[in-house]
C-alpha positions in Angstrom: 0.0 0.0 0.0 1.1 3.4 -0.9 1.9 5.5 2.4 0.0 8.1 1.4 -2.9 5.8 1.3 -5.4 4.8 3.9 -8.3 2.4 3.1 -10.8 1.6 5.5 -13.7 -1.1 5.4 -16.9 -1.7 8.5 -17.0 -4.1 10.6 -20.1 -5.2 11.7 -20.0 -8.3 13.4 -19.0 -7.7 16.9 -19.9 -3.9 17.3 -23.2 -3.5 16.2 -24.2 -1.9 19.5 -23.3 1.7 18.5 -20.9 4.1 19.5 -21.7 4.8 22.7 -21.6 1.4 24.7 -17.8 0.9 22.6 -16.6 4.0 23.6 -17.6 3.6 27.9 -16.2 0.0 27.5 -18.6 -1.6 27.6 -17.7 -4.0 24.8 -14.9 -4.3 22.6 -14.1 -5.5 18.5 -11.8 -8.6 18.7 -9.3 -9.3 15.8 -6.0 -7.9 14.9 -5.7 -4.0 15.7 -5.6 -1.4 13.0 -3.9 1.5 12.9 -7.0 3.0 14.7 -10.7 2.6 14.9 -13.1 4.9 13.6 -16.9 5.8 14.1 -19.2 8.3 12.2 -22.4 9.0 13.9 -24.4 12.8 13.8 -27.7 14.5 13.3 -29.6 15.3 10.1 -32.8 17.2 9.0 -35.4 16.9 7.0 -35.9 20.1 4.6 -38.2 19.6 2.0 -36.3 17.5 -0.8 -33.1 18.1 0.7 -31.1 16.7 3.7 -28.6 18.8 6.0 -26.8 18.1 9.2 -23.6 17.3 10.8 -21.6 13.8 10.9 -18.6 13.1 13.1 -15.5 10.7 12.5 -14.5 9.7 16.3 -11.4 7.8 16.3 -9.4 5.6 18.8 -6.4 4.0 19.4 -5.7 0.8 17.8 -5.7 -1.4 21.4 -9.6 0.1 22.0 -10.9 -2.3 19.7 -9.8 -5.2 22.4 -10.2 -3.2 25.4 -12.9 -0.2 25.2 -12.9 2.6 27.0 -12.8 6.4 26.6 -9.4 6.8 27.5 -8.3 5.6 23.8 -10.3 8.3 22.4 -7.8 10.2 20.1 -9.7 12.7 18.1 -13.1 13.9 16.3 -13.6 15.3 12.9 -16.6 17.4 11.8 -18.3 17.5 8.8 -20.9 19.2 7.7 -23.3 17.2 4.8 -26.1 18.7 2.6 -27.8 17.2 -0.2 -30.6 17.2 -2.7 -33.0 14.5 -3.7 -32.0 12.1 -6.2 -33.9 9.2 -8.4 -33.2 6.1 -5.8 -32.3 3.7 -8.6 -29.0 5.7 -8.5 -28.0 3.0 -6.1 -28.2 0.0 -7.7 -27.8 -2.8 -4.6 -30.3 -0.8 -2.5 -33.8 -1.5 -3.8 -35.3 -1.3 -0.8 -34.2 2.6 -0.2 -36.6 5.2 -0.2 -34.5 8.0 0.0 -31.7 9.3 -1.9 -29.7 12.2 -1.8 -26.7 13.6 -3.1 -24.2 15.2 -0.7 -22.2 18.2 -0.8 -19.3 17.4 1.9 -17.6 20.5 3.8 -14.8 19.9 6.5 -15.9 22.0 10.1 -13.6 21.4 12.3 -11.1 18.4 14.4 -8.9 18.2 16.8 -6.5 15.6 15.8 -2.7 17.0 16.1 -1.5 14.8 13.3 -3.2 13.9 10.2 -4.9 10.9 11.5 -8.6 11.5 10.5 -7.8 13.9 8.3 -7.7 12.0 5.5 -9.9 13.4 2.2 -10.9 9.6 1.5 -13.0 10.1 4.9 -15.2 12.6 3.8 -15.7 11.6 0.3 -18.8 10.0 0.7 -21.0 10.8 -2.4 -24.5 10.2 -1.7 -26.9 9.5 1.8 -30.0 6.8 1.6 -32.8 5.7 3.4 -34.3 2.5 4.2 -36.7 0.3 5.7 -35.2 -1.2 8.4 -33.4 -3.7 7.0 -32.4 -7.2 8.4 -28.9 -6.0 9.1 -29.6 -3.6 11.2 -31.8 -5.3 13.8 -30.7 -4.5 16.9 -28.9 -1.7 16.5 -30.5 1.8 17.7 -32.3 2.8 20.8 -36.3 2.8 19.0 -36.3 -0.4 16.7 -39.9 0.0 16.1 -39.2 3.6 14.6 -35.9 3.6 12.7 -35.2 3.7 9.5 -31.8 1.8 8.0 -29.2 4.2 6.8 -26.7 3.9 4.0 -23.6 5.6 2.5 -22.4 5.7 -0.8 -18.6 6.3 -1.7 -18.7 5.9 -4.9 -22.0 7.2 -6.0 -23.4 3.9 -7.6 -23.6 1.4 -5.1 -24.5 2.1 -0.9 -23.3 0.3 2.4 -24.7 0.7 5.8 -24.5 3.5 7.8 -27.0 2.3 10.9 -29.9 3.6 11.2 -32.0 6.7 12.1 -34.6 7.7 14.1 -36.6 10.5 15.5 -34.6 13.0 17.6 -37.9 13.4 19.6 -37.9 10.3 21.1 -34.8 11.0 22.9 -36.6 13.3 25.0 -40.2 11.5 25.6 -42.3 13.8 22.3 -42.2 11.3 19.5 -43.6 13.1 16.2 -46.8 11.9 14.7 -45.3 9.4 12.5 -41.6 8.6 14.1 -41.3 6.1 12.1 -41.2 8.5 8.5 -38.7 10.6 7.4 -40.7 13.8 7.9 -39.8 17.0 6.4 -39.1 19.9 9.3 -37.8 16.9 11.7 -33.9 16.3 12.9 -32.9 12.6 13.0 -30.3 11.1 15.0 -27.5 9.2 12.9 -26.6 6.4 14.8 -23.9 4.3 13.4 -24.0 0.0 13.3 -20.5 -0.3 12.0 -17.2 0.9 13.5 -14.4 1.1 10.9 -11.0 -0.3 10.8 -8.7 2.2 9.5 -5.1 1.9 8.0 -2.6 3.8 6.1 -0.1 5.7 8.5 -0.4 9.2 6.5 -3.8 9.5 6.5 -3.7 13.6 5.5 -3.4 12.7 1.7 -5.8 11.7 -0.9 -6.6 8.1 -0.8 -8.4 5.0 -1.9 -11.4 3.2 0.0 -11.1 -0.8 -0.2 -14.8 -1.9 1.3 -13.3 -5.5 1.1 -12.1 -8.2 2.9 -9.2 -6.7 6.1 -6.5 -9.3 5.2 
């Protein structure tokens, strides 16, 4: 691999609990250690035919994938997505989704002192879906009877998971009329089912996603 390069891939199996329970320690991601972990959850809004909101990168230290805990937090990225509607069939393995959109991708902010995280390859996702919930995602989320399944694309024909989404409302005890819709004038919590194994030790440069198998 070029060292310039970073590629990155999800793993699902053993962290599908979301990014919250990983980060207290709660559970860890066995397997050989990365150079670090990463985790992209946010909040998005419904505006009409469009989509805006915020989605953070938070990534750890290679060891937290065995051993959890906040402590191997490194640093978070910011970014800042918006998007217009698109035809859905712009995603050819997701005929289930409901929603597409196409994103506009603007760096905010981060706090990682190296470039760790920086890396354009993280934010070059091309295009934001909406599901169904979808077999994958079952237990992942806090409202399983109101979330939708969400999906990224990174190379605008074809879409992987993202986790799901649901309601910011129910958070606090006010679920909307229909929680369980993507609703326009609502904001939606992004949770993620996937953390993501990173690698490429100069992570600041442009570089290549492999989706594929970690070996």
């Amino acid at each position: 691999m070029d060292a310039n390069a970073v590629s990155f891939w999800p793993e699902r199996r053993r962290c599908a609990l979301g990014w919250a329970v990983l980060a207290a320690g709660l559970v860890g991601c066995g397997g050989s250690d990365p150079e670090a972990w990463g985790m992209l959850h946010g909040h998005l809004s419904a505006d009409g035919d469009a989509v805006h909101g915020y989605a953070v990168w938070e990534f750890y230290a290679p060891e937290w994938g065995r051993r959890g805990g906040e402590d191997r937090h490194q640093c978070a990225r910011v970014l800042e997505l918006s998007g217009d509607a698109v035809d859905v069939d712009v995603l050819a393995n997701c005929p289930e989704c409901t929603h597409v959109w196409e994103l506009s991708v603007a760096d905010v902010d981060h706090d990682c002192r190296d470039s760790a995280g920086t890396a354009p390859a993280l934010a070059a996702m091309t295009h934001f879906a909406l599901a169904p919930r979808l077999p994958a995602d079952k237990g992942i989320g806090e409202h399983p009877a109101s979330q939708l399944s969400a999906l990224w694309s990174w190379d605008g024909a074809s879409a992987s998971p993202a986790g799901v989404v649901w309601d910011e409302s129910l958070d606090h005890g006010s679920p909307s009329s229909n929680p369980d819709r993507w609703t326009d004038g609502r904001r939606y919590v992004l949770w993620p089912g996937d953390v993501w194994r990173l690698k490429g030790s100069a992570l600041a440069n442009r570089a290549v996603a492999d989706t594929g198998s970690s070996d």
